[in-house]
C-alpha positions, 0 to 999 in steps of 0.5 A: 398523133405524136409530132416532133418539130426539128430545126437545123441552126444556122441560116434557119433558127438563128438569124443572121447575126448567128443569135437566136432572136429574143422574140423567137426564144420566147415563142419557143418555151411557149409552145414548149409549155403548152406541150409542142415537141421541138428540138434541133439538129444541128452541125454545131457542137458546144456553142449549142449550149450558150447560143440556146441557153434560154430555151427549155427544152424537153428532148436531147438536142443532135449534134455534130450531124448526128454524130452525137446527143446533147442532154439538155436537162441533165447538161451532159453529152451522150450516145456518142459515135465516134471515127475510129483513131486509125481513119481520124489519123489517115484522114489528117495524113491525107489532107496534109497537103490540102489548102484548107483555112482550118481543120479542126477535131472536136472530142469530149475531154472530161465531159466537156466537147472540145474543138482542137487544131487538128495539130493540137489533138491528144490522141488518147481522146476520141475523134467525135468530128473533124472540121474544115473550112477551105475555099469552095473552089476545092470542093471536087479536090476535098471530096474525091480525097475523102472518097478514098477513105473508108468508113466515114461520111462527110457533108459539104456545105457553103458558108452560111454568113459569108461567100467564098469559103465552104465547111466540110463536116466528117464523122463516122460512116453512116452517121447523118442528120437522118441516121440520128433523127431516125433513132430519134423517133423510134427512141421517143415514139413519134408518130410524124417528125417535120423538120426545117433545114437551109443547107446540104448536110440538112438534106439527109432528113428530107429522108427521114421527115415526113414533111421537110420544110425549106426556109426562104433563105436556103439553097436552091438544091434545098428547096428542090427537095422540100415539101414546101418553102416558108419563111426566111431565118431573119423573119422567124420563118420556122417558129411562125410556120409552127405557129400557124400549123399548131393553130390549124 
């Protein structure tokens, strides 16, 4: 059986200092060499490529939640879904008078993923996401603005590395952790995926997975929906749950 091992970044294979751990890095190209299939998932765009530099990966990473693949082998970005200009454009007008901290809008410029103020943006390139951090208060204010808009979707979550403040996440309609690991497994004939996730915008591969693991550290509504709860992202949950099982 083909198996495929998913990890969401954030709160879940990074620890809490945003890093990946030494220790977990070196765990990770072992099982990789001993021909484990693993990759992430993540909301994360072009920090991917520094913060997982050590690790030798075989497959594409997903980025941006889902809304784009990351080449690792050959460093480069690929099979792109982008919001069409004219919703980027109503999106950005409709939030005008929102109280957000940042808005941000992440496009490829010369084979490069960039991340602009929402201000800053050439619209000759391509809106790939649009980012906002803001006070979580909000939240029923920023969901029922972009309700109204078609053909998006969007993902709230609370900040993983401090309290107050929530991300929203917004891409094009459809497009999700689940869309992008479905292609995934039909692309690359994985017979299971088991995927790993803390947040909200993990949720969607509860759907896709055939079996979706909680870390400790995640959110109540998360490991609700889990098959199981493992390990915290600061004590290696993910890689030692990996471990176990390819030991069974």
């Amino acid at each position: 059986m083909k198996v495929l091992y998913v990890s969401d970044l954030d709160g879940t294979l990074l620890n809490m200092e945003q890093e990946l751990d030494v220790n977990t890095c070196k765990q990770i190209n072992e099982l990789i060499e001993k021909g484990v299939n693993f990759t992430v998932s993540t909301g994360r765009g072009d920090s991917v490529r520094c913060i997982l530099k050590d690790v030798h990966f075989k497959y594409p990473l997903m980025l941006l939640n889902g809304a784009l693949n990351y080449n690792w082998s050959e460093k480069k970005y690929v099979d792109k879904l982008p919001i069409v200009k004219s919703t980027a454009e109503k999106i950005i007008k409709s939030l005008e008078n929102f109280n957000y901290k940042r808005f941000q809008i992440q496009t490829i410029i010369n084979e490069h993923l960039e991340r602009f103020d929402v201000s800053d943006w050439d619209t000759k390139s391509e809106c790939i996401s649009l980012n906002l951090l803001y006070p979580t208060e909000k939240s029923t204010e920023l969901a029922h603005i972009l309700n109204s808009i078609d053909n998006i979707s969007f993902f709230i979550h609370k900040r993983v590395y401090s309290s107050g403040d929530s991300f929203c996440d917004i891409v094009l309609k459809d497009i999700s952790k689940a869309s992008r690991l479905k292609t995934f497994k039909e692309q690359y004939g994985f017979d299971k995926i088991i995927a790993f996730g803390d947040s909200e915008n993990d949720l969607p591969m509860v759907n896709v997975a055939d079996e979706f693991y909680a870390v400790g550290n995640a959110t109540e509504i998360v490991k609700q929906n889990a098959t199981g709860v493992i390990g915290n992202c600061y004590d290696n949950g993910v890689v030692n749950f990996i471990l176990e099982k390819e030991a069974m």
